[in-house]
N, C-alpha and C positions, 0 to 999 in steps of 0.2 A: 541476798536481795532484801533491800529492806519492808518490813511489814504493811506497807502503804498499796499491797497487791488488789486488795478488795476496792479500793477506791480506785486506781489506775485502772481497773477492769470495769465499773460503775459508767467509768466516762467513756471507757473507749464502747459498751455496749448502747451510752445514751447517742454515742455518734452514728452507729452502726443501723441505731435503729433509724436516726435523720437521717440515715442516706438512703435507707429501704423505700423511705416517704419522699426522697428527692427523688429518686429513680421513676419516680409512679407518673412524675409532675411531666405536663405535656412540654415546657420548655428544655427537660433534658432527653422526654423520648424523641425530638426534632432532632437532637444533638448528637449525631455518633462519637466523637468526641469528647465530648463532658460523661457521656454516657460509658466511653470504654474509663475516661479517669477515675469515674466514681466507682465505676465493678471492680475498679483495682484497688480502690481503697476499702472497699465494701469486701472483697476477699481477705484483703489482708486481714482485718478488723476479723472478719468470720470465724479465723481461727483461735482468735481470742477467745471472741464471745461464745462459742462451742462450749469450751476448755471449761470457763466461768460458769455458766451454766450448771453444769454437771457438777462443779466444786461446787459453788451453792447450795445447792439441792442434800450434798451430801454431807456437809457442815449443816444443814437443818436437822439430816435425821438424826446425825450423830449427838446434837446437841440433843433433842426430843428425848432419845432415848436414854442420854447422861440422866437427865432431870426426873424420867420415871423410876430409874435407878434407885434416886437417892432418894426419891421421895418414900421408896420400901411399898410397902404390902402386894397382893396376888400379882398384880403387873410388873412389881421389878423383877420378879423369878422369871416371866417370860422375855423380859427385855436384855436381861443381864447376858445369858449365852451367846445375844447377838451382836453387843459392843464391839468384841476383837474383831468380828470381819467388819464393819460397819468403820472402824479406827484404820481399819488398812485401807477401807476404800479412800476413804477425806485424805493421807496420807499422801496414797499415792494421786490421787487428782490435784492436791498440794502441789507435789512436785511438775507435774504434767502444766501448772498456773504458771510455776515460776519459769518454767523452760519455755511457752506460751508468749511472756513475758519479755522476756529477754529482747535485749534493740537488736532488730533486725535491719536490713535492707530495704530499705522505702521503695527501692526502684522493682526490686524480683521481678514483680508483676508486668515489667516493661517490656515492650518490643523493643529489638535491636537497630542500630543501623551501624554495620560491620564495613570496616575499608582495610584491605590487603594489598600491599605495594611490595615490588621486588626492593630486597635492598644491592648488599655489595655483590657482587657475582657475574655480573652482567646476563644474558643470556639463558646460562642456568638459573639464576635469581628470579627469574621471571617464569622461567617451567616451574618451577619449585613454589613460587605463588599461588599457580596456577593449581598445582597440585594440593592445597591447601585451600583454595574456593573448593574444586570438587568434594572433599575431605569435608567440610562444611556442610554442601550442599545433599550433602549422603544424609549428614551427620540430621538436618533438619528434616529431610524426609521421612528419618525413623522415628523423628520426636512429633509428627504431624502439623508442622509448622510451614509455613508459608514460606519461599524463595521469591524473592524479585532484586532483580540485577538493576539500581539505580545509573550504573554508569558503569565500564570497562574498558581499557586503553589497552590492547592485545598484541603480541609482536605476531611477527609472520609464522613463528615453529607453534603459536597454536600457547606461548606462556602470556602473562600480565604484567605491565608496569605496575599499575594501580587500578582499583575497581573497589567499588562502593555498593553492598547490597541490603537490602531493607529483609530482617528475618521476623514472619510476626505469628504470632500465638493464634489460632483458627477457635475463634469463639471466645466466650469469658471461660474462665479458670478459678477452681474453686479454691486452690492454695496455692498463694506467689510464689512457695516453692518449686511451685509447676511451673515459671513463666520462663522463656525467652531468656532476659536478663538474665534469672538467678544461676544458670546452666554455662552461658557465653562469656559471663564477664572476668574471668580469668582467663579469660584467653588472647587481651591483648599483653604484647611485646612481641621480642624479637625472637624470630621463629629460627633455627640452624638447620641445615640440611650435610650431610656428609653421604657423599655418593659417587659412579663416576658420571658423570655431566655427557647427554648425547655428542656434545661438541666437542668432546676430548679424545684425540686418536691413540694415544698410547693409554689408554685405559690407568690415569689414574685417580684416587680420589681424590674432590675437592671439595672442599668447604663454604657454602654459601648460608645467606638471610633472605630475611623476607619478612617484614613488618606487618602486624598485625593490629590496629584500633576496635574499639568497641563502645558504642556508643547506645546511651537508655535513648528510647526515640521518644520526644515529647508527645504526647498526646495531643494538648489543648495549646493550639499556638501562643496562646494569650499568657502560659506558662513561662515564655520568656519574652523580654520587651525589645522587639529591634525598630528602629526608629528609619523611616524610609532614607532619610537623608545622610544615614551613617553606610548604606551602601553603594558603590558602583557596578553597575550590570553592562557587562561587555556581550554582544553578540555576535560570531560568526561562522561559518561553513563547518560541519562537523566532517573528522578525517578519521581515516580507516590506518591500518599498518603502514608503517612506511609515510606516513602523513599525506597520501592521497586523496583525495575532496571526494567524500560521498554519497553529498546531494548538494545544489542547487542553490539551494535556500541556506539564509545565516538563521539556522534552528538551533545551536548549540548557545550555550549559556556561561558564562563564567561571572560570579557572585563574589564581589568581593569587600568582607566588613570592614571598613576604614579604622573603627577604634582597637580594634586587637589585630587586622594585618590576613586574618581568616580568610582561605580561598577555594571556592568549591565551584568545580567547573562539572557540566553535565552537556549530552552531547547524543543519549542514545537513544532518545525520544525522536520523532518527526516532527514535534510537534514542538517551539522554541515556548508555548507555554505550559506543555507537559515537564519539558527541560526547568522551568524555571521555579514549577513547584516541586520536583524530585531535589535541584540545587537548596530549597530553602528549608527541606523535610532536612538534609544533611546539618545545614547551618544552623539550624535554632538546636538537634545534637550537640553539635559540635560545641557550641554557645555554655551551653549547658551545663556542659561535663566540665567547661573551662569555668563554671563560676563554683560547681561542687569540687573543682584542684583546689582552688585559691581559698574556699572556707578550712577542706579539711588541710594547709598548709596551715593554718592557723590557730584551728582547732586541734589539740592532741588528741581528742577524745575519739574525734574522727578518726585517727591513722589507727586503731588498735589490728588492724584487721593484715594480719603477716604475709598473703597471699596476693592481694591487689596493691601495687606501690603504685606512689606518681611519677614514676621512674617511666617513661614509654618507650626509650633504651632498653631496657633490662633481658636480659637474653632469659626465656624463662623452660626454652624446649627442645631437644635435640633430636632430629629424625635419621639415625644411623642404618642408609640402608644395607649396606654387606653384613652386619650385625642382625639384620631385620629390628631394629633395639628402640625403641622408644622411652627418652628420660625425660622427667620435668623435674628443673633445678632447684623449684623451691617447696617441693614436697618431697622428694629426693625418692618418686613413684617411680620403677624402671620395669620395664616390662620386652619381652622377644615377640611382638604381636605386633609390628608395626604395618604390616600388609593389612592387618582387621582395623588396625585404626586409620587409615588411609581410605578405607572403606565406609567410614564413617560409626565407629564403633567405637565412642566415646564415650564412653558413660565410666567405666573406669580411672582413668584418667583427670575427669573432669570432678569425678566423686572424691579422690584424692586430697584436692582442693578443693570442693567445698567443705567437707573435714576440716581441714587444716583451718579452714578460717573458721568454722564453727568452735574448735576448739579455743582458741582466739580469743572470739566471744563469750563464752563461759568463762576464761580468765580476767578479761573485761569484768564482767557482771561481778565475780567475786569479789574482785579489789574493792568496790564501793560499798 
């Protein structure tokens, strides 16, 4: 990395400390909003300016004591024994700068908003869905993260067509490494299940999907610009299994952006303008993530990262139950513990790849 760390670190602490003093100002303690963007930006920044800090401090003394060194008499005898440990510490806080350093993930610090659809399988595809919201909902419990189900379209045996849920971080976080995002976001594609299917009378195995999205949740609506006249908002009777009318009222919501074709329907609300803000929390997502595909399509710099494609195809995990076996195809992580990870005992798995892309990005960093 090149030598410009001192300065890159100058700025990101002169920001660090602007946002200390924005956070204070009464127009962002009104804001919950502005106020969760900035704690995310204010975290990220924190582990920098930590890091800096400490390097500083210890390139001061290191330097102080070079200088008593050479200058010789009674003092440099006592300063001299202390160089070597004083060189190792600036050394290794050196290091600890440049790894600090290194480009991260803007979003980590973000809440999710995760949508799970059966794919090919029919029937099983949708238990098997279903079994992967549970697996989720395990999975955030243990990470003390918040669950809400924005929407669910359920068959009768109790599995999911599709369903939409909002996963978010409970309070500010002191390292984006800690957020929501940084944990979820390889976990979209296409899920595989090998098993025998409740619905199968001669007991054999069969092979289903089940598609998985993952989406950074905007913060500050204002983050993306949707223009009222680019939407059409359809209203009607929201329906249960089997498409039987289960209130009354046209409370359901269907949202749909004219310039990219985007459709998000919501329906679980009673309320058609709880529906209609749950539908537009999904959309400015969805929005979103479709304007960060199309930069990094463009940008190489963006794609270095092996683990996350724009591929939303991409088959990236196999759940072998008569094996009990769990693989993921692009870290090539395999493990006999699929009952623990069904359970919501992720952290393995998930650790794998974030590895793998860490790795990644240290090879990023080095190239330049």
């Amino acid at each position: 990395m090149a030598d410009n760390r001192a300065e890159v670190a100058e700025q990101m602490l002169a920001e660090h400390e602007q946002i200390e003093r924005d956070m204070a100002s009464p127009e962002v303690l009104s804001s919950p909003d502005k106020m969760r963007s900035l704690g995310r930006r204010y975290a990220e920044l924190g582990r920098v300016v930590s890091v800096y800090r400490e390097y500083r401090d210890a390139k001061q003394d290191l330097e102080e004591a070079q200088e008593i060194v050479e200058a010789g008499g009674e003092d440099a005898d006592l300063f001299k024994p202390e160089l070597p440990g004083l060189q190792a510490k600036f050394d290794a806080l050196s290091e600890d700068l440049t790894q600090a350093l290194l480009p991260r993930d803007e979003d980590d610090g973000r809440d999710v908003i995760m949508e799970i659809k059966a794919g090919a399988g029919g029937e099983e595809s949708a238990l098997f869905a279903g079994d992967l919201a549970r697996m989720y909902e395990r999975y955030a419990a243990k990470q003390g993260w918040s669950w809400e189900v924005l929407s669910a379209n359920v068959t009768e045996l109790g599995g999911i067509k599709d369903s939409e849920i909002a996963i978010r971080q409970r309070g500010q976080i002191s390292d984006p490494s800690e957020g929501v995002w940084a944990h979820l976001k390889y976990e979209g594609g296409v899920h595989r299940v090998q098993r025998v299917p409740v619905t199968e009378s001669q007991g054999r195995i069969q092979t289903s999907t089940a598609g998985v999205l993952v989406f950074a949740e905007v913060d500050d609506p204002g983050e993306v610009e949707i223009h009222d006249n680019d939407l059409r908002i359809d209203v009607y009777r929201s329906s249960g299994p089997g498409g039987q009318s289960v209130n009354t009222t046209d409370s359901a919501v269907r949202i749909t952006h004219l310039p990219t074709g985007i459709v998000v329907s919501m329906q679980d609300e009673k309320s058609q303008i709880q529906n209609r803000e749950s539908a537009m929390r999904v959309l400015r997502a969805r929005l979103r993530q479709l304007q960060l595909d199309q930069q990094a399509a463009e940008n190489a710099e963006l794609r270095h990262s092996q683990v996350r494609t724009l591929d939303r195809s991409e088959r990236i995990r196999t759940y072998n139950f008569p094996e009990n076996r769990i693989a993921d195809h692009r870290t090539g992580y395999k493990a006999h513990n699929l009952d623990a990870v069904l359970d919501g005992d992720l952290d393995e798995i998930i650790d794998s790849a974030r590895q793998m892309d860490e790795k990644a990005r240290l090879e990023h960093a080095d190239e330049q």
